[in-house]
TORKOL-4160 file (C-alpha; in steps of 0.2 Angstrom, whole numbers, padded with zeros to 4 digits, m for minus):
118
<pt num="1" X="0039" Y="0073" Z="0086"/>
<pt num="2" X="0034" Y="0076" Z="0068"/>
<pt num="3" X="0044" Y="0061" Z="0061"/>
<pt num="4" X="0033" Y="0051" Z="0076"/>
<pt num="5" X="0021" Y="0057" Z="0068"/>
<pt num="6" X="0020" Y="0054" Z="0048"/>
<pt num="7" X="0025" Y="0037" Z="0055"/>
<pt num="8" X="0010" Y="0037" Z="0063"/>
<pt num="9" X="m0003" Y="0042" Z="0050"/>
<pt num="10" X="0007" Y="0034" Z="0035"/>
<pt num="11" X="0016" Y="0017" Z="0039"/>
<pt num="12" X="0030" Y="0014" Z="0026"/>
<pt num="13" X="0026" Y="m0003" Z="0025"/>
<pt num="14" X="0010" Y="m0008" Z="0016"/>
<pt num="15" X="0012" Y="m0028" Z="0021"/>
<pt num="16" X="0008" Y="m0028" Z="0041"/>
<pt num="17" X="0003" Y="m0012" Z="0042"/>
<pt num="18" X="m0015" Y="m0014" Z="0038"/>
<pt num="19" X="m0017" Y="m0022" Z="0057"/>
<pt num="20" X="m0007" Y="m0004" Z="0061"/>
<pt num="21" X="m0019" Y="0009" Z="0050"/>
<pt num="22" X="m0031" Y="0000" Z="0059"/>
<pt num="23" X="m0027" Y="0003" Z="0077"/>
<pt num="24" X="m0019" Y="0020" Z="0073"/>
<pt num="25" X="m0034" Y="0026" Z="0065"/>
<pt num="26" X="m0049" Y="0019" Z="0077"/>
<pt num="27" X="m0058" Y="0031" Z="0087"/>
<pt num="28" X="m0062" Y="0021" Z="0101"/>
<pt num="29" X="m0043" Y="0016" Z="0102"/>
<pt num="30" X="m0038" Y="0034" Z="0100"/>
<pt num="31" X="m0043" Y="0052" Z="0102"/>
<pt num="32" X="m0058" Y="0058" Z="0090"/>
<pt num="33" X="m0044" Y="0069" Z="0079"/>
<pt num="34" X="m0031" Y="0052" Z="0076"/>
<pt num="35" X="m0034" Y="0056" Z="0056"/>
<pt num="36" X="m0026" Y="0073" Z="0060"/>
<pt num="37" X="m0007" Y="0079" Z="0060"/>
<pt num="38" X="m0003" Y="0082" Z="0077"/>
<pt num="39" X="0014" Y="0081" Z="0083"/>
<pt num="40" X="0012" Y="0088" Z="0100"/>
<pt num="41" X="0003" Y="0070" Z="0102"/>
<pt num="42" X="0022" Y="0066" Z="0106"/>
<pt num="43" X="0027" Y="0078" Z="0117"/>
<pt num="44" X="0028" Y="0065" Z="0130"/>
<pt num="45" X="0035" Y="0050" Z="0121"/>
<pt num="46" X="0030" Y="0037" Z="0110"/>
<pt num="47" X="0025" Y="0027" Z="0124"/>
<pt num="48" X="0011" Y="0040" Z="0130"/>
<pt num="49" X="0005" Y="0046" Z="0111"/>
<pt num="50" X="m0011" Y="0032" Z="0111"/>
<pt num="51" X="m0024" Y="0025" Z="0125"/>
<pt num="52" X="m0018" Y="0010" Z="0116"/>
<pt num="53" X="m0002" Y="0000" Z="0121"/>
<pt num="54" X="0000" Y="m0005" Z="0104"/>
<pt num="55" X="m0006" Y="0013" Z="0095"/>
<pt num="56" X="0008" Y="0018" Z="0088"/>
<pt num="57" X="0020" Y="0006" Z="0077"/>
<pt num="58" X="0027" Y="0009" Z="0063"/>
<pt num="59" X="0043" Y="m0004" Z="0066"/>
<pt num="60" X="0031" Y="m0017" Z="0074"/>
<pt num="61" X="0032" Y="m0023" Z="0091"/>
<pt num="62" X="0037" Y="m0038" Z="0102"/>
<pt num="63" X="0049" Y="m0053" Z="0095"/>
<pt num="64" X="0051" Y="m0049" Z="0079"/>
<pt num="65" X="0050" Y="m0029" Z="0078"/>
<pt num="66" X="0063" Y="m0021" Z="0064"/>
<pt num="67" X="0080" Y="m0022" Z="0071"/>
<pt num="68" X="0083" Y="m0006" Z="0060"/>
<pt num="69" X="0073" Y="0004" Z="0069"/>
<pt num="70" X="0085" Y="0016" Z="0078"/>
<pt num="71" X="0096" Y="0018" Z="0063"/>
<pt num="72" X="0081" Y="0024" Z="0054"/>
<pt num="73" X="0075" Y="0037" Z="0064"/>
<pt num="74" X="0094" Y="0042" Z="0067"/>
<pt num="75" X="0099" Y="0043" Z="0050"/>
<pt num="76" X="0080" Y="0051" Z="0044"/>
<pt num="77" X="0083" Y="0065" Z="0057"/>
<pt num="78" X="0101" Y="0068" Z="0051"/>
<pt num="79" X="0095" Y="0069" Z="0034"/>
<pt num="80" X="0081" Y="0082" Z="0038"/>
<pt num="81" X="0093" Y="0094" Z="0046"/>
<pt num="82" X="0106" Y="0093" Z="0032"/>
<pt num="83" X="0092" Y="0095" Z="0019"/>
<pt num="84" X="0084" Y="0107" Z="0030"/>
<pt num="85" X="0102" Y="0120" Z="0031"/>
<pt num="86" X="0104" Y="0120" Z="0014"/>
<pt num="87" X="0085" Y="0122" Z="0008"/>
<pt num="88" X="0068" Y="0129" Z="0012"/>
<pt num="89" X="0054" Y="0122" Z="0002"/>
<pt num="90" X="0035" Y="0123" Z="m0001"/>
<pt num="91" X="0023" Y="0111" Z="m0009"/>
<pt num="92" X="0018" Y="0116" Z="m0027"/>
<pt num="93" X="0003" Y="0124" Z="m0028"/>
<pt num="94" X="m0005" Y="0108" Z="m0039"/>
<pt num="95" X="0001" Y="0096" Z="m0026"/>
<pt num="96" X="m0014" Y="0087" Z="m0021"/>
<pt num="97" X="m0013" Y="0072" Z="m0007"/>
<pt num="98" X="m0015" Y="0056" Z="m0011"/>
<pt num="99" X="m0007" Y="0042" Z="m0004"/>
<pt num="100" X="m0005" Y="0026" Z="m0014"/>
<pt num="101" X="m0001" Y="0008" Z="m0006"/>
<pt num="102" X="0013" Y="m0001" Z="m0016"/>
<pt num="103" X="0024" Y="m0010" Z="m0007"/>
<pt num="104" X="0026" Y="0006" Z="0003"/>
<pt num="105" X="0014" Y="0020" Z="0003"/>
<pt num="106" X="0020" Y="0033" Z="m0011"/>
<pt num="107" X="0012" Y="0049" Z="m0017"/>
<pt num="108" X="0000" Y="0042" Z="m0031"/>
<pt num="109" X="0002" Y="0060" Z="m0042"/>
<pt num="110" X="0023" Y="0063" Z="m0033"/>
<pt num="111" X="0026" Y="0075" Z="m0020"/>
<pt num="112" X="0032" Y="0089" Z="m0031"/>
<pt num="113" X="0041" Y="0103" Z="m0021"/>
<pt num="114" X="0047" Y="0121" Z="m0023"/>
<pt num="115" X="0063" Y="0122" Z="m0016"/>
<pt num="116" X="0075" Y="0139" Z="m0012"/>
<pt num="117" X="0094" Y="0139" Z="m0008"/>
<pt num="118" X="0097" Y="0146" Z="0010"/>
């Protein structure tokens, strides 16, 4: 549900997702709190997180959606949970959010973390 998500609030692709930030972030398509991170919005599947049909894409949709997209979230959720048994971590305390559109959407000052050995 969390992956679901950070996918939803910050696309990792900048070109095409305009279209998605749009529909993702509109309150008339959406509840009032769609710029808030909310994973229980996914309790129910993907499928049921948005009033919208197309509310939630972060791999597209239809004819030409990423092939790719299974192995991604696959290989993201193994990746978590091997990080995530060997480390705990907190955001250091000068992090301040601010996302940055390249070609994919990167922290514009990094994403520095504290991390402690399990």
């Amino acid at each position: 549900m969390g992956l679901c998500e950070v996918l939803r609030l910050y696309p990792p692709v900048i070109i095409g997702a305009v279209v998605t930030l749009l529909i993702q972030h509109d309150p008339e398509l959406e509840d009032d709190d769609s710029k808030e991170f909310k994973p229980e919005r996914f309790s129910e599947g993907a499928a049921n997180a948005s009033k919208h049909q197309l509310g939630f894409l972060p791999f597209s949709w239809g004819s030409r959606f990423c092939i790719g997209q299974n192995f991604t979230m696959v290989e993201a959720k193994v990746m978590l949970a091997m990080i995530l048994q060997q480390f705990s971590f907190e955001l250091c305390p000068s992090y301040s959010h601010a996302p940055s559109p390249v070609l994919t959407l990167q922290p514009q000052h990094g994403a520095r973390l504290i991390l402690h050995k399990i």
